[in-house]
FITOR-145910 format. One line per 2 residues: number of its first residue (from 0); their letters; for each residue x, y, z of C-alpha. Coordinates in steps of 0.001 Angstrom, whole numbers, plus 500000, padded with zeros to 6 digits. Layout:
BEGIN
NUM) A) X:Y:Z; ...
END
This chain:
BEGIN
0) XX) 343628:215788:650078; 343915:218408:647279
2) XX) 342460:215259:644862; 338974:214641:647255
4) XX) 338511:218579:647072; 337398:217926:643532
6) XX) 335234:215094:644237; 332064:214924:646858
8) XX) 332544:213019:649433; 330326:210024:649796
10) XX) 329417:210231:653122; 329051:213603:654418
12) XX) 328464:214926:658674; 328022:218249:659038
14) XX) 327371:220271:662294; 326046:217174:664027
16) XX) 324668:217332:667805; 323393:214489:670017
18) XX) 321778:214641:673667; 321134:211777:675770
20) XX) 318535:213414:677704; 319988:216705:679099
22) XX) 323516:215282:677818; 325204:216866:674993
24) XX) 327015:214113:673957; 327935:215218:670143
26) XX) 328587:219150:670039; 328833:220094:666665
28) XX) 331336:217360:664739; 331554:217417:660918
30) XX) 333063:214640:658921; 333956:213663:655427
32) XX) 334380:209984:653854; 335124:209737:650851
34) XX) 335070:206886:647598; 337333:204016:648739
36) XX) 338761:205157:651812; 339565:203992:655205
38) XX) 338708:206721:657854; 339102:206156:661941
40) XX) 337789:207646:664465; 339818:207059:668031
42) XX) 339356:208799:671108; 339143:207480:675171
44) XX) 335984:205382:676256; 332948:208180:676289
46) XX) 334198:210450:673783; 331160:209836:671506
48) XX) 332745:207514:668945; 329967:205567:669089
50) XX) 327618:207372:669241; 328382:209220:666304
52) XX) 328235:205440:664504; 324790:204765:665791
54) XX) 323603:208439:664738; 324784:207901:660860
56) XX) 323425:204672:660567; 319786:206128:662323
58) XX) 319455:204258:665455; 319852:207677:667612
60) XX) 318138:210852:666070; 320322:214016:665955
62) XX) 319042:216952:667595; 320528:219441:664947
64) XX) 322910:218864:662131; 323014:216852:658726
66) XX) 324058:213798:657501; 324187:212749:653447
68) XX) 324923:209461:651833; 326047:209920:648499
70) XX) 324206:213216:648029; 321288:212297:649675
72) XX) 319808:212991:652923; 319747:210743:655734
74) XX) 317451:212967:657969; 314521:211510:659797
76) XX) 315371:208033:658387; 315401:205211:660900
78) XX) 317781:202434:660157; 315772:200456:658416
80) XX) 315736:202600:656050; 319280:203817:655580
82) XX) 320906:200107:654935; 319241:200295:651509
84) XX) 320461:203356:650758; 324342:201844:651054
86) XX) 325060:202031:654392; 326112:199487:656815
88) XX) 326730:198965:660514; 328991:196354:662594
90) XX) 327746:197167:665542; 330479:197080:668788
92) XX) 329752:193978:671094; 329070:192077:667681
94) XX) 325511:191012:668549; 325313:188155:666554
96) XX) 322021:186217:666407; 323614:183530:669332
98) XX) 320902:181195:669179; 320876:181039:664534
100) XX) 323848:179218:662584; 326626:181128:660982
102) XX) 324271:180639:657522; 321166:182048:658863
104) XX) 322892:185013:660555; 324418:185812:656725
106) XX) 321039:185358:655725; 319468:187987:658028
108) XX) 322055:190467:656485; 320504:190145:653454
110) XX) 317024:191208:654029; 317309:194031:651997
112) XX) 318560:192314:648658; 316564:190498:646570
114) XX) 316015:186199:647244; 318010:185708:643647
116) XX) 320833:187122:645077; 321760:185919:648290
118) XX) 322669:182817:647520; 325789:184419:645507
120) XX) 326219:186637:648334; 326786:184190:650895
122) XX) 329436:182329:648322; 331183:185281:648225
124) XX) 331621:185797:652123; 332912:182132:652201
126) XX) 335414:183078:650071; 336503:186187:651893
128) XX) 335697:184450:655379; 336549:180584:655034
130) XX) 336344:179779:658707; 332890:181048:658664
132) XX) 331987:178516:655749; 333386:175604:657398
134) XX) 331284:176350:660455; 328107:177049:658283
136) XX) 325777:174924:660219; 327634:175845:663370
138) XX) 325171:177815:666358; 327097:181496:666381
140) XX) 326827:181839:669833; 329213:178497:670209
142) XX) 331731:180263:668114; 335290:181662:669196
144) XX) 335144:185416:669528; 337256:185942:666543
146) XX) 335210:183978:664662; 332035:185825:665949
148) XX) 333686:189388:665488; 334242:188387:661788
150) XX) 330454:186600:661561; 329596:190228:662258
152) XX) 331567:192085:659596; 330124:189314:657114
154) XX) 327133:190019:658003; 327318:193452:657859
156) XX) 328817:193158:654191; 325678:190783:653106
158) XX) 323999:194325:652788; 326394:195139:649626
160) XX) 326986:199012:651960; 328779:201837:649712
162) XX) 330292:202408:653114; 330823:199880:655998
164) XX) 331315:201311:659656; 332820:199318:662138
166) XX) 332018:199934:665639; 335280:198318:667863
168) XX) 336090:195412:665742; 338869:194283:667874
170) XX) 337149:194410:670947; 337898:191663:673657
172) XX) 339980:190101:671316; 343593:188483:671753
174) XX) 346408:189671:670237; 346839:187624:667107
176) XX) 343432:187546:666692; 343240:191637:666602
178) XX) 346157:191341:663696; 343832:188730:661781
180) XX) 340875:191345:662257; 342973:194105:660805
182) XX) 343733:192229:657858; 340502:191433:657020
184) XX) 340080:195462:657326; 343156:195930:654776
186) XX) 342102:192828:652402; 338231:194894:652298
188) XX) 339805:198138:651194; 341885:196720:648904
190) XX) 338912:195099:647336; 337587:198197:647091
192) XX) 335417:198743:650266; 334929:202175:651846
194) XX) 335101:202093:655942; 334096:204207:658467
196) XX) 335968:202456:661407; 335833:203022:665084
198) XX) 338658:201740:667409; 340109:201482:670779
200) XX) 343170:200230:669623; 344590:203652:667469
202) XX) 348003:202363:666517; 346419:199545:664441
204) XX) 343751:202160:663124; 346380:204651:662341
206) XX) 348160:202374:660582; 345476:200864:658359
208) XX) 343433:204338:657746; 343861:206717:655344
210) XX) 342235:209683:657131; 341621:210539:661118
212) XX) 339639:212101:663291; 340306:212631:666627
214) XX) 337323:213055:669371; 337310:214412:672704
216) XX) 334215:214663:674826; 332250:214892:671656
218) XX) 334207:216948:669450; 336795:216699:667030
220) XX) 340106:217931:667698; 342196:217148:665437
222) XX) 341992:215382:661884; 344341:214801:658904
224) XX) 346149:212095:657364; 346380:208780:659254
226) XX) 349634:208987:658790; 350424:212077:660111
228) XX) 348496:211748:663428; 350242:208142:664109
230) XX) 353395:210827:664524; 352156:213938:665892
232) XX) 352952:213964:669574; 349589:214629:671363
234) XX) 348326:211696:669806; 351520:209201:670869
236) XX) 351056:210580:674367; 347013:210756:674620
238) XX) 346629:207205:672664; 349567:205238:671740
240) XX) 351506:205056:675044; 354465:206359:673597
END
């Protein structure tokens, strides 16, 4: 940590609060990511993980707080707008266009690139995602859900995001198929990719992150190294079933 105090962090929550209705769902969370980084957020079912996904990538307004991509503001900026500015979202449930092929799902990730580039684009998420190429032609919705959970994350990468946020990647998946996920995870970092990642599963985010927050009924309460909270014995008891 004592390196990122000298850098900014590029992607910055601070003092962030979200209502559904009368429901205070987010109560005042800050958060840091910063350059080439894996950060997780875990928590039970309703602590506001998501929600706090959905609010930084501007499909749910914030009723008080700030949020800054790379220095800028994301205030007031629907997502539309924000996936231009470098960021990213693989939303939980996948939501894959079922009825398009694998190749025209890629291609709706890229509406914010120019035509001259996605053609390279999509070469380069074949070779990152090689089942995905040799179903090209393939209707998603007829896919396994591996296969559709990592249609999703290429889609989501078509977008060329400064930071990628995964909402429950390993959702409804088998076993060996959540271990596959997670190593596309570790083989995007290593590349280079910064990730905001959301997960049910928090001894496989533990292990892959870098940094943690923990959230409970929409605050954070507790954060550090990955590393540390895969050890610390609230955690093990609250979320690892040790």
């Amino acid at each position: 940590m004592s390196e990122k105090e000298n850098k900014s962090p590029l992607l910055e929550v601070r003092d962030l609060h979200v209502f559904y209705g009368a429901i205070h769902a987010i109560k005042g969370i800050s958060l840091q990511v910063y350059d080439n980084e894996i950060v997780t957020l875990i928590g039970a079912n309703g602590a506001g993980k998501s929600t706090t996904l959905n609010t930084i990538a501007g499909l749910l307004k914030p009723r008080q707080g700030t949020i800054e991509l790379i220095g800028q503001s994301l205030g007031g900026l629907g997502a539309s707008r924000i996936v231009p500015k470098g960021l990213s979202l693989c939303p939980e449930g996948r939501r894959i266009f079922q009825q398009m092929t694998v190749r025209e799902n890629l291609e709706m990730g890229c509406y914010t690139r120019p035509n001259s580039e996605i053609a390279d684009s999509i070469a380069d998420v074949f070779e990152r995602f090689p089942r995905l190429k040799e179903r090209e032609k393939q209707i998603a919705g007829t896919l396994s859900g591996g296969e559709q959970q990592m249609l999703a994350m290429a889609r989501a990468l078509m977008s060329k995001p400064s930071i990628l946020m995964l909402d429950e990647p390993s959702m409804g998946l088998a076993p060996i198929l959540v271990e596959q996920i997670f190593g596309i995870i570790a083989e995007l970092h290593e590349a280079g990719t910064t990730i905001l990642l959301v997960e049910q599963n928090a001894q496989m985010a533990l292990h892959v992150a870098d940094r943690a927050y923990v959230m409970e009924t929409g605050k954070i309460t507790l954060q550090g190294p990955a590393e540390e909270l895969l050890h610390n014995e609230a955690v093990q008891k609250a979320y690892l079933g040790s």
